[in-house]
N, C-alpha and C positions, 0 to 999 in steps of 0.2 A: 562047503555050503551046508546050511542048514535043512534039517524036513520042511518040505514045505505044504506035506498034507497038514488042511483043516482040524484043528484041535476040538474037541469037545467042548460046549459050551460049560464056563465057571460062572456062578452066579456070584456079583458081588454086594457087600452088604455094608450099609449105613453105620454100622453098627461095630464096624471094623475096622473104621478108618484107624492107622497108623500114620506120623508124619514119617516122612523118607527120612535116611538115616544120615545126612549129609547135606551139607547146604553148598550150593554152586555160586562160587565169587563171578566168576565169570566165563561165559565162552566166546570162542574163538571159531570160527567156522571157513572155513575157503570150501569153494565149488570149483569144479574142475568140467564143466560143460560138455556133455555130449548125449545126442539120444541115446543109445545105446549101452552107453558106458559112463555114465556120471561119477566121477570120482566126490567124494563128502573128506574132507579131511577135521578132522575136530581136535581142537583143545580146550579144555574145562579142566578148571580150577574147584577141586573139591575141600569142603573142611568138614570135621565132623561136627552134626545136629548136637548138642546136648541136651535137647528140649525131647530127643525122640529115645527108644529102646533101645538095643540091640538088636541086629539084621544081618542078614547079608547083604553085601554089595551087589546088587543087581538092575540095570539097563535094560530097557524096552526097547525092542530092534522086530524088526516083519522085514521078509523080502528086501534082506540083506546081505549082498556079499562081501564079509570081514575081508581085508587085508591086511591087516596089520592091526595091533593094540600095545602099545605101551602105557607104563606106571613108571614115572618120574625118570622117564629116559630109555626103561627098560624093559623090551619084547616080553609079554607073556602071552600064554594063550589059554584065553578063558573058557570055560563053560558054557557054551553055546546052543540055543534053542528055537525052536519056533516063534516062542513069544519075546525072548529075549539072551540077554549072557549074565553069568554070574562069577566073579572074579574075586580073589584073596588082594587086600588093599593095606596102606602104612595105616595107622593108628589115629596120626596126626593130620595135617594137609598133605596134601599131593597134587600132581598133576597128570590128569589123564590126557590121553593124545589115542583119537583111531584112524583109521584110514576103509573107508568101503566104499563100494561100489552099487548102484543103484541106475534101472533102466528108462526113464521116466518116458520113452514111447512106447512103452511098453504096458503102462500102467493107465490100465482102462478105470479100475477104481475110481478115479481122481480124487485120492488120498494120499496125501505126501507130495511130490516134488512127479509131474506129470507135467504132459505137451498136450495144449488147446491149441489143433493151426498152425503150427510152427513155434507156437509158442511156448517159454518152459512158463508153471507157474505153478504154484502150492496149494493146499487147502489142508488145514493141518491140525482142527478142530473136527473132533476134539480127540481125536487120538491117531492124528496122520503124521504126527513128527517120527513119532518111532518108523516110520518109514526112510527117512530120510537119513537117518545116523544114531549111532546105539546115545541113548539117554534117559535121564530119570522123565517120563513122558506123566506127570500129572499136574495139574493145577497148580499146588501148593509150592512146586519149585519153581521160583524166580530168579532171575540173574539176567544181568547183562550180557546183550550179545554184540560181537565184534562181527562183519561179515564181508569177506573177498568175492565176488564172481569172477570166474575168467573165464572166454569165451567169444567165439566173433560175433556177437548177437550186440547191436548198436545201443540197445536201452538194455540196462543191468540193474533193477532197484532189490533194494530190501528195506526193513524197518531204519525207522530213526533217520537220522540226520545225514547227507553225503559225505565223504570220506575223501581221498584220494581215487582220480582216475588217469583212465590212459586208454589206448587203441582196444588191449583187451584184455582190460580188469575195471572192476568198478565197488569201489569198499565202504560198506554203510555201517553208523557206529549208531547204534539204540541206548540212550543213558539212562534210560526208564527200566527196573527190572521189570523183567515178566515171562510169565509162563510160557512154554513150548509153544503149546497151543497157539498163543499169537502170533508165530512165525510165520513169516513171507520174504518169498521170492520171485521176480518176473522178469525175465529178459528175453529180448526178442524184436522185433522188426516195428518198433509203436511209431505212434505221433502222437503229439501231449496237446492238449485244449487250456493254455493258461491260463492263471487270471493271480491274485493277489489278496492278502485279507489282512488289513490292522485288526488286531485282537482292543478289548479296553486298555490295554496296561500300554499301548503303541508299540506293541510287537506286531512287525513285518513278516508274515507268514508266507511261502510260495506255494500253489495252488496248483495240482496239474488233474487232467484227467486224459489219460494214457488209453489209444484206442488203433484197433489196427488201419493202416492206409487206407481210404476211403468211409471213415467213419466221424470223419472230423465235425461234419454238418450238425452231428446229433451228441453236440457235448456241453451248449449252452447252455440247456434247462438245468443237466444235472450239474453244472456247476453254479447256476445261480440258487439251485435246493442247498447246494453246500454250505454256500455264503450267508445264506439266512438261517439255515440249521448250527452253524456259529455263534454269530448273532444272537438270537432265539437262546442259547443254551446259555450265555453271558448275560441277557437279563434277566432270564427268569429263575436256573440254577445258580447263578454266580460262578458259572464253569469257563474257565479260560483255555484254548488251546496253549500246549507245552512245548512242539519241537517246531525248529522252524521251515518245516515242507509238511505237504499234503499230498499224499499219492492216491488216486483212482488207478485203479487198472479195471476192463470193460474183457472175461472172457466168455468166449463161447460155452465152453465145456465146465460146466461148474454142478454140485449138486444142488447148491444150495443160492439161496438169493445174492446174498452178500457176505462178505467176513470182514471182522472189525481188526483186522492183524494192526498191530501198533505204526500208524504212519504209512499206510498202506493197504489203502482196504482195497480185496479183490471184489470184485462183483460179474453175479451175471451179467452178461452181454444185455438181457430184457433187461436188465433191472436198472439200467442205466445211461444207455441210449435214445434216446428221444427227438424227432422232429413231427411237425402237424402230420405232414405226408405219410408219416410210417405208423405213429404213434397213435392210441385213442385216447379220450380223456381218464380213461379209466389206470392207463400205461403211465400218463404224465403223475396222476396223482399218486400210482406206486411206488413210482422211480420216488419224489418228494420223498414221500415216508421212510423209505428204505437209506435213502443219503442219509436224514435225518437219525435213523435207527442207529446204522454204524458211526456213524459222526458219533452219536453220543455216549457209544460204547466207551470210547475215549474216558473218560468216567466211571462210569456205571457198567465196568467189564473188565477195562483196563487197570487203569489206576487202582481201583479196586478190581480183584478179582474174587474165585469163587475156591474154596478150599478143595473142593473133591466135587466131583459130579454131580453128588446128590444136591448140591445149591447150585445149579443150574437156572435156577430162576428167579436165583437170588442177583442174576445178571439180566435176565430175557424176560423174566413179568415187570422188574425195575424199566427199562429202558423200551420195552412195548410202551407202558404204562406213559414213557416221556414220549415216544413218538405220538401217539393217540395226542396227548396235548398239544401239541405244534402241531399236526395237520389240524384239531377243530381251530387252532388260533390264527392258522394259516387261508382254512376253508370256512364249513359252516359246523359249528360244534354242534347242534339236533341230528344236521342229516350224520357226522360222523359217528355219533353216537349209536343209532340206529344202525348203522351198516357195520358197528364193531359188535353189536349184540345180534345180527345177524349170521353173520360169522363164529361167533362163542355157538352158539343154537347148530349153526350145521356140521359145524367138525367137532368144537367139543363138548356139546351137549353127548351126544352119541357116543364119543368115546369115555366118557364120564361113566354113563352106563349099562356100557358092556363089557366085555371082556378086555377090553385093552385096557381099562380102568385102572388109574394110578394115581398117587397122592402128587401134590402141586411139589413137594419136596417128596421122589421115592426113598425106599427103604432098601432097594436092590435092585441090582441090573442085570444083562448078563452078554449084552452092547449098549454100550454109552447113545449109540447112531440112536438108536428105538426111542430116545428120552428129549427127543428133539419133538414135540409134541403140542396139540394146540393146547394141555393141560399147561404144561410150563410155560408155554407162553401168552397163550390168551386167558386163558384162568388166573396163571401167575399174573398177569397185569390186572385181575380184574381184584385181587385180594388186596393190591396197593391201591388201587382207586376206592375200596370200602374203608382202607386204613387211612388214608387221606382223607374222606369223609366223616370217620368217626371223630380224627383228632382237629379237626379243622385246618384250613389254610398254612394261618398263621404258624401255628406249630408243627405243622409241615415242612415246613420252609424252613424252622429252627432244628428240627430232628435233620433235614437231610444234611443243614451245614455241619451239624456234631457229625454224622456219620459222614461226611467228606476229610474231618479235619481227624478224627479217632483213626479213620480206616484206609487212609492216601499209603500205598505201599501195600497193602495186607492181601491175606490170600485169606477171605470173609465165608461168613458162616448166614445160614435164616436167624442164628440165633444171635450172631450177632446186630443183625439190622434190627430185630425186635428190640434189643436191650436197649439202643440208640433213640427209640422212640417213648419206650420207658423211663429213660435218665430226662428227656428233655421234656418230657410230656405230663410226668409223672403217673402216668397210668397200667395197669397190672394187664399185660398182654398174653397171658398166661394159656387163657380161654379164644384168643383170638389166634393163638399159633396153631388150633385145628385147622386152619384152614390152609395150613401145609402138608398137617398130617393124614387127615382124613379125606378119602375117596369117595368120590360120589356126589351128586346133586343135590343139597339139600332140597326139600318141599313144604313147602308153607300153608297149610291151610287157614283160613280166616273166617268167621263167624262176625256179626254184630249186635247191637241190640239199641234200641233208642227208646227212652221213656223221660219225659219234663225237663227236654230240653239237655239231656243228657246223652250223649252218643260212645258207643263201649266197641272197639274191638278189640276181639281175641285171635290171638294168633296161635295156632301149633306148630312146629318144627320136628321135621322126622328126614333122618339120610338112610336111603335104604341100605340093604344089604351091597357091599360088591367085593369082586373077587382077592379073598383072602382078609375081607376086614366085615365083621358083624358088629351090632348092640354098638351103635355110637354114637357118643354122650354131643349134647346140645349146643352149637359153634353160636357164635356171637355176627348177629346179621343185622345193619343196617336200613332198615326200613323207612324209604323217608315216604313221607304223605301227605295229600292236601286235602281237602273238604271243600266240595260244592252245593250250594244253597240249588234249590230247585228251578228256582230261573236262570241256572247257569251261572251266579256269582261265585268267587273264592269266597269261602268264610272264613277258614282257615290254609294258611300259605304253604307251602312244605316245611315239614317238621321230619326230622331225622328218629326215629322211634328206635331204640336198642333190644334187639330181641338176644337175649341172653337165658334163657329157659325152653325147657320142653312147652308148658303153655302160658301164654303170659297175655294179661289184658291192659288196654289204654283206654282210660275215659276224657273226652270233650267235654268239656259244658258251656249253658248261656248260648245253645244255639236257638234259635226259632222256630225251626223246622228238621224235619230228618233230612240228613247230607248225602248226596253220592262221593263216595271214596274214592279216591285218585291214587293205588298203592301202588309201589315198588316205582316210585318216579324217580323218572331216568335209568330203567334198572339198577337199582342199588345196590344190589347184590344179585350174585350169579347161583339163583335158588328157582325155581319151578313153582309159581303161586298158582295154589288151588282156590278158587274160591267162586261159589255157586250162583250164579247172575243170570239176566234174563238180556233179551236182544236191545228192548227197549234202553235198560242202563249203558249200555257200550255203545249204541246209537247218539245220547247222548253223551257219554263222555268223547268220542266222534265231533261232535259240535261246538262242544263248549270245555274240554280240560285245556288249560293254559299249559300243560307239563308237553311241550313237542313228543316226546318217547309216548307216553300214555296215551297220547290223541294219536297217533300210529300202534302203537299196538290196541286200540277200541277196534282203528280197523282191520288189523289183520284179525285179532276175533274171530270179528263176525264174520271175516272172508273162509275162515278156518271151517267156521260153523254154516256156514252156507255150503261149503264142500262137502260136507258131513255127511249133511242131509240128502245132496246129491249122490254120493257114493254109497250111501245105506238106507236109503228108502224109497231114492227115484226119485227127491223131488224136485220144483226147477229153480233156479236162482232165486235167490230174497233180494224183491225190488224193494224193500225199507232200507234194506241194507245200502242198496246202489244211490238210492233216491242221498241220504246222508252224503256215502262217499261224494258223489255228483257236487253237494255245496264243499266239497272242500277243495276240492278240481276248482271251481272256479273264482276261489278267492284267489286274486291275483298278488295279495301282500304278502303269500307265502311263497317260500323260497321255490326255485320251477324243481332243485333236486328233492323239495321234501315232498312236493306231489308226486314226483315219477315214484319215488318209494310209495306212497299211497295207494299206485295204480298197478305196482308190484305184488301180484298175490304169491300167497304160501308153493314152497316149492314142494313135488313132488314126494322127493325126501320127507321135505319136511312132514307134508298129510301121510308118509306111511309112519311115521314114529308119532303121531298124534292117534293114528287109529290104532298103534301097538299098545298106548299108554291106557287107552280104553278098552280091552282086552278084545279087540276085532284083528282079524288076521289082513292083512294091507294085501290089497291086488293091484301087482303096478298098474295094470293095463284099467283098473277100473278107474284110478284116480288119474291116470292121463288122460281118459276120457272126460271125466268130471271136469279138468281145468280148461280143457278146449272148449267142450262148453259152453264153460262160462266166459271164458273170453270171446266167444262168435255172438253171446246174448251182449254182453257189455260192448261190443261194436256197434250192434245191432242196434242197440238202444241210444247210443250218444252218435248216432249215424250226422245230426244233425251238430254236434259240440266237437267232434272232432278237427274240422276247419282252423275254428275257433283256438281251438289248441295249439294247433300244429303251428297258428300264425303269432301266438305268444311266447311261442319257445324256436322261434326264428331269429336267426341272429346273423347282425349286416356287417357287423364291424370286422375288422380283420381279424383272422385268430389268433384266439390265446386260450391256454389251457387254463387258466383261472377258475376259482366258483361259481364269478356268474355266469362266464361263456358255458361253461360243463355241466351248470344246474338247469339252462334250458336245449342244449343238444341232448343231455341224459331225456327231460320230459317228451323231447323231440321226438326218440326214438323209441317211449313207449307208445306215444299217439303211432307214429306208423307202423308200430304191429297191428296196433286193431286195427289202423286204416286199409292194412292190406287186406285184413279176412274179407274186406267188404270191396274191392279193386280190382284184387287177383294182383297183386303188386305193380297198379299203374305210379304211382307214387312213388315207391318204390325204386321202380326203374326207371324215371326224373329223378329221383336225388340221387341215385347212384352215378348218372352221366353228369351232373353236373356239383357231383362230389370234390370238394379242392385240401381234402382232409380225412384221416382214416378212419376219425369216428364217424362221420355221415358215409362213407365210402361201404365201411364193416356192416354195419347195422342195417343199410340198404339191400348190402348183396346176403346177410342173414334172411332178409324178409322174403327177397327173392327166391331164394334154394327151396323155403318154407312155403313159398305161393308154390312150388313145383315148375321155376320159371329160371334155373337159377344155372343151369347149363353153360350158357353162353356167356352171364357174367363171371360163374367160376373160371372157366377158361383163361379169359382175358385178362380178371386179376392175375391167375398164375403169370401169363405171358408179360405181365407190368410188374410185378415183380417178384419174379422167378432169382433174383441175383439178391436178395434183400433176407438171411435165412430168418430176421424173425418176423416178418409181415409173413414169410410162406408158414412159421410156424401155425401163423393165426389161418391160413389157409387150410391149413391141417384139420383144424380142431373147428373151425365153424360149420364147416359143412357135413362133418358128424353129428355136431348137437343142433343142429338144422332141419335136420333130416326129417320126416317120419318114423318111428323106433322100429320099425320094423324092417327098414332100410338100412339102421343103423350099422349094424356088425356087417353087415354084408362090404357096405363102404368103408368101414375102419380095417379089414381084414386088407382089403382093394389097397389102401393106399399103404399099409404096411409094406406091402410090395413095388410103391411105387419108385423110381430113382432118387427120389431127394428124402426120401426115409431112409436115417439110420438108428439102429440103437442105441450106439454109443454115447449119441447126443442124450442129455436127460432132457433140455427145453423139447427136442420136437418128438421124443419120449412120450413124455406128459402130454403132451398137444393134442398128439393122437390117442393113446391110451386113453389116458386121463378124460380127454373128452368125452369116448365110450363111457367111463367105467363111472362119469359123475352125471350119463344123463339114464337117468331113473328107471323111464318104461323101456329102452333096449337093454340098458346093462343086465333085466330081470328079465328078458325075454325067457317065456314059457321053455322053451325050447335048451334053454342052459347054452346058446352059442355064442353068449356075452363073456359068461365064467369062463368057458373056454378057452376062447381067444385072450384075453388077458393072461390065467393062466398060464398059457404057450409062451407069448411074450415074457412071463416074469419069471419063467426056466429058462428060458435064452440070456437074458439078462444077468439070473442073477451071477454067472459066472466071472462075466467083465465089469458088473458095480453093483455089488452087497446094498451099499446102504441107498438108492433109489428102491431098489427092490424090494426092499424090508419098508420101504416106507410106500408103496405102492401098494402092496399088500395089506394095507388098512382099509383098503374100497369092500372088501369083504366082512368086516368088522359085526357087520347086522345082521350078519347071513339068517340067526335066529328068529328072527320078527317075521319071517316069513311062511308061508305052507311048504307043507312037508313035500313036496315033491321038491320046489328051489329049495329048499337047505338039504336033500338029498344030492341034488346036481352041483350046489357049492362046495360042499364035505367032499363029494370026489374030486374036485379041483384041488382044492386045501390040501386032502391028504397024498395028491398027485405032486404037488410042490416038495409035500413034506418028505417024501421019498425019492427026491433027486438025488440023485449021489453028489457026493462032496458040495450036499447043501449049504451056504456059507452061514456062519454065524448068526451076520444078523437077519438071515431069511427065518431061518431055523426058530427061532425066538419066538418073531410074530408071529408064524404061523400056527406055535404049539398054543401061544397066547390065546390067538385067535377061536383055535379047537376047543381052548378050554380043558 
């Protein structure tokens, strides 16, 4: 056996990539099944790289016990490490053959070949193979895999296409090369939810999604997302599915949402399971996205893949970027729009600038886990949607077929998708590849000037400073813009403006009158616009901007700015403001989700890194205050529109999780928060009894817990489904961030102890934790027994799964934006972490990150 203490973190570098020294014809894998004792027996076919240096032979192997190693027949014994083995090899080709041993109930990680339930199943991105059996564990190696199960366990799948079976073996042959990384395996006690799919070409595809007994109910939604995430990828990419089966597996115990393993995506158990009864709309449109996601990794993962780590996003910004298009094509493309720049604002704004700050493409790592990030992946999608913008549709569409047809097979670079848009495009992307390199949010400031009819804006661009990158040079940002005449006409439509300079000016002419600016429509770029305005212009751009993004962000504004003033001057709500908001509630020809986002003000979060950017020190407890409020005034005041509302976002028909059922139960359930501040949750508790759906069900018994009424119906949800673990997850986490914050930690500590908590699980993990640590005014309680309590938990944890814990670990991220006494009570939590013994890896990482 190998040490199996914790090694020292190695930082790796960009900059240093090597190809491996040997290229894999093929392997060979048989499993030999048992918890305790898994036997991995491997044979691969190696030849030598001529394309690469000179090396040595060396295999990536964790928490393995060797048995045996032969080289073309013949027992050697290698070199053996913590990280890996290093072995003397022939010249020419060869045949490697190993034999070890691997515990996988053992294996609370859930990385590599692990038991969810009884069941065995994998997760092996991006560096969980080397668990499973010694191999070259990086991207760049591709090769065919051959694969045996044997075992009493009824369903036995892996990649590719089925093979020979029997009572107990089950052999799957992958004709697609590919990296480690998308290895899979699952066997265990399932029931499959069938269905079938003709591809354009009248290829007969088989379609399963694999769930444990009693789960069968909830497998229709995600396979009709499948069918249309198909579909959808066949008209619009010209993407054909390759082999002829489709495997879902649905488990419990997973870290991460989904994995696009070739021919067999695992997924979370949430991420995939779906009925009205359990599900909310919010559930149903996930699951959508997430099929879609891994579906079209197939592609944009698969087929192509990524040479080395550092182009990680050269697969997850690409295929973000594709799902974002199929859900607005599927939903409403305003409201999705808005809810993905919602999202960019709260997780990667913040980690953009602060210490965790890192390039869309890093330059170093020192755990791959840490780079799983909303930079790579929501940032990375947002630099394809500016590169799609800049080059238009048409040659959109032309650039990705070159890059499908150049790079089918390849293990792909950022540099090569850029080249792929320069050949077809013809344009110099030289300037535009900062926005892989460089860190940081740009800032836009804008100026104007209007004289005879002539209209000038200037714009400046500045990225601040962040950690480990100063003085950086001027990225190429998309500005698109419209102009409105003073009665509220378009003068001028959207116009895409290229900012490519530190400060650069654009003149209008032939207007009539001086315009109000309509900038960054649609958010066009993922840049922080400065620019100095009065209530009246956001009022009306509120009224009259035709740009859906812009007429929502006039009003978060001013709701911004109505906070403001409340939290630093005392004063009380802006009824000009509401008076606005108020006509756009009632225009009934907008969508019912684009109002409930209307009536959605700025989150907590969000008003303390707005009062950070203006050099005020944020008091959770004062902006929790502030927003209550104004929501008991905005009650207060539409005491009489409320009715009104509630009876236009009532819906008779049977359900469905669609855009329009979900865009008026979404506005549904913000009318019944204000309608409770004014009830005490009579409403409330009517819709919760005569709830026949979990989103009217959830949001009912939220309002209750939060009217302080919420007792009785907590209970009885538990008692209704107490057998169901992910409705209980949701039991977990609402009545946390339900609470009053000062209630909080008291009740998140409460039910960490409760019998249906464990840690193991990461879903009811997060439920609970996460809950805590994402609602604002407790997680910052005075008192530091927010820090704490997490804290605790994320020493407990980190021992049985590193990379939840390194990724949980980001809730502390801000700790600096705050007064000195919480970032005093943070810093000792942090540095309590940081001195656990046999700290793992990737805890280790973030936290020093985090410190700074």
């Amino acid at each position: 056996m190998k040490d199996q203490a914790p090694t020292a973190p190695e930082t790796v570098f960009l900059k240093d990539y090597t190809p491996f020294g040997w290229i894999v014809e093929a392997v060979h894998l048989t499993f030999r099944l048992s918890p305790d004792a898994t036997r991995v027996l491997a044979s691969i076919h190696f030849a030598p790289n001529p394309d690469a240096p000179a090396q040595d032979f060396f295999l990536h192997g964790e928490d393995l016990k060797l048995i045996e190693a032969r080289i073309d027949g013949v027992a050697i014994t290698p070199e053996v490490t913590a990280r890996g083995l290093t072995a003397q090899v022939p010249a020419g080709r060869f045949l490697w053959e190993s034999e070890v041993e691997i515990a996988p109930a053992q294996n609370t990680a859930l990385e590599g070949l692990y038991m969810s339930g009884g069941m065995y199943c994998t997760q092996c991105e991006a560096e969980g193979f080397r668990k499973i059996t010694y191999y070259p564990d990086r991207p760049d190696v591709m090769a065919t895999f051959t694969v045996r199960i044997e075992g009493k366990e009824p369903v036995k799948l892996s990649n590719g296409n089925p093979g020979d079976t029997g009572d107990a073996f089950a052999e799957w042959h992958d004709p697609w090369p590919k990296p480690a990384y998308l290895f899979a395996l699952v066997a265990g006690d399932l029931v499959n939810h069938p269905d079938r799919f003709t591809t354009v070409s009248g290829k007969d595809v088989e379609l399963n999604i694999w769930v444990r007994p009693g789960d069968e109910d909830k497998c229709a939604f995600g396979m009709d997302a499948l069918k249309k995430s198909m579909k959808w990828d066949e008209d619009v990419y010209g993407r054909e599915y390759d082999l002829d089966i489709f495997n879902i597996v649905a488990v419990d115990d997973f870290n991460m949402g989904a994995m696009e393993n070739k021919g067999l995506n695992i997924f979370n158990s949430s991420c995939v399971l779906a009925s009205p009864e359990t599900s909310t709309d919010a559930n149903f449109e996930r699951i959508e996205a997430i099929i879609a996601h891994e579906y079209f990794h197939n592609w944009t993962g698969n087929r192509i893949t990524c040479r080395d780590w550092f182009q990680l996003c050269l697969k997850e910004g690409l295929t973000v970027y594709r799902d974002s298009q199929f859900t607005s094509d599927m939903r409403s493309a305003p409201v999705k729009r808005i809810e993905d720049v919602m999202v960019l604002r709260a997780r990667q704004f913040p980690e953009d600038q602060g210490p965790l700050s890192h390039p869309v493409r890093p330059e170093s790592f020192q755990e791959i886990n840490n780079f799983y990030t909303a930079t790579v992946y929501e940032k990375g999608a947002e630099v394809i949607g500016m590169l799609k913008l800049l080059v238009g549709d048409e040659a959109y569409g032309k650039a990705l077929d070159l890059y499908f047809e150049r790079h089918d097979g390849d293990a792909a670079t950022i540099d090569d998708w850029l080249r792929v848009f320069e050949d077809a495009t013809g344009r110099d992307l030289a300037q535009f590849k900062l926005w892989y390199s460089q860190s940081g949010t740009p800032r836009v400031s804008v100026t104007e000037d209007y004289a005879e009819g002539s209209y000038t804006l200037t714009f400046k661009q500045h990225s601040p400073d962040t950690p480990n990158q100063t003085d950086k040079r001027p990225q190429v940002i998309p500005m698109a813009v419209g102009l409105l005449n003073p009665n509220g006409d378009e003068v001028v439509p959207t116009t895409v403006l290229e900012l490519t300079e530190t400060t650069q000016s654009f003149t209008f002419d032939g207007l009539s009158a001086k315009p109000v600016p309509s900038l960054l429509r649609g958010f066009s770029a993922p840049v922080v616009l400065e620019r100095t305005t009065t209530a009246q212009e956001k009022a009306f751009l509120l009224a009259h901007d035709t740009d859906s993004f812009n007429r929502w962000e006039a009003n978060r504004d001013l709701a911004r700015e109505c906070l403001l003033a409340m939290i630093l001057d005392g004063a009380g709500p802006d009824t000009a403001w509401l008076d606005g908001l108020e006509n756009v509630l009632r225009d009934e020809s907008l969508d019912p989700a684009y109002r409930a986002l209307m009536l959605a003000g700025p989150t907590n979060s969000e008003m303390a890194q707005v009062l950070h950017e203006r050099g005020h020190t944020p008091d959770p407890d004062a902006i929790y205050n502030a927003g209550e409020t104004l929501s008991q005034f905005r009650a207060e005041r539409w005491v009489d529109l409320l009715p009104r509302f509630a009876e236009e976002a009532r819906v008779t028909a049977p359900y469905a999780p669609d855009a329009e059922q979900s865009g008026k139960r979404s506005l549904g359930s913000a009318v019944l928060s204000l309608q409770t501040r004014l009830d005490g949750g009579k409403a409330a508790q009517a819709q919760y009894e005569s709830a026949d759906n979990m989103t009217h069900q959830l949001s009912a018994l939220a309002q209750l817990v939060r009217a302080g009424k919420g007792d009785t119906a907590l209970a009885a949800f538990y008692d209704q489904w107490q057998n169901d673990r992910l409705v209980i997850d949701k039991w977990f986490g609402l009545q946390i961030a339900a609470l009053p914050p000062e209630q909080a930690v008291a009740r998140t500590a409460a039910l960490t102890n409760h019998k249906d908590f464990t840690i193991k699980n990461p879903n009811r993990f997060r439920a609970t934790l996460g809950a805590l640590s994402g609602y604002h005014a407790a997680f910052h309680q005075k008192d530091g027994a927010g820090y704490a309590l997490v804290a605790d938990k994320l020493i407990a944890l980190d021992d049985l799964n590193p990379q939840t814990t390194a990724r949980m670990c980001s809730v502390f991220q801000t700790w600096t934006r705050y007064d000195a006494d919480r970032q005093a009570l943070i810093r000792t939590q942090l540095e309590r972490i940081k001195s656990k013994p046999n700290l793992s890896r990737d805890t280790d990482e973030m936290v020093s990150r985090i410190l700074g």
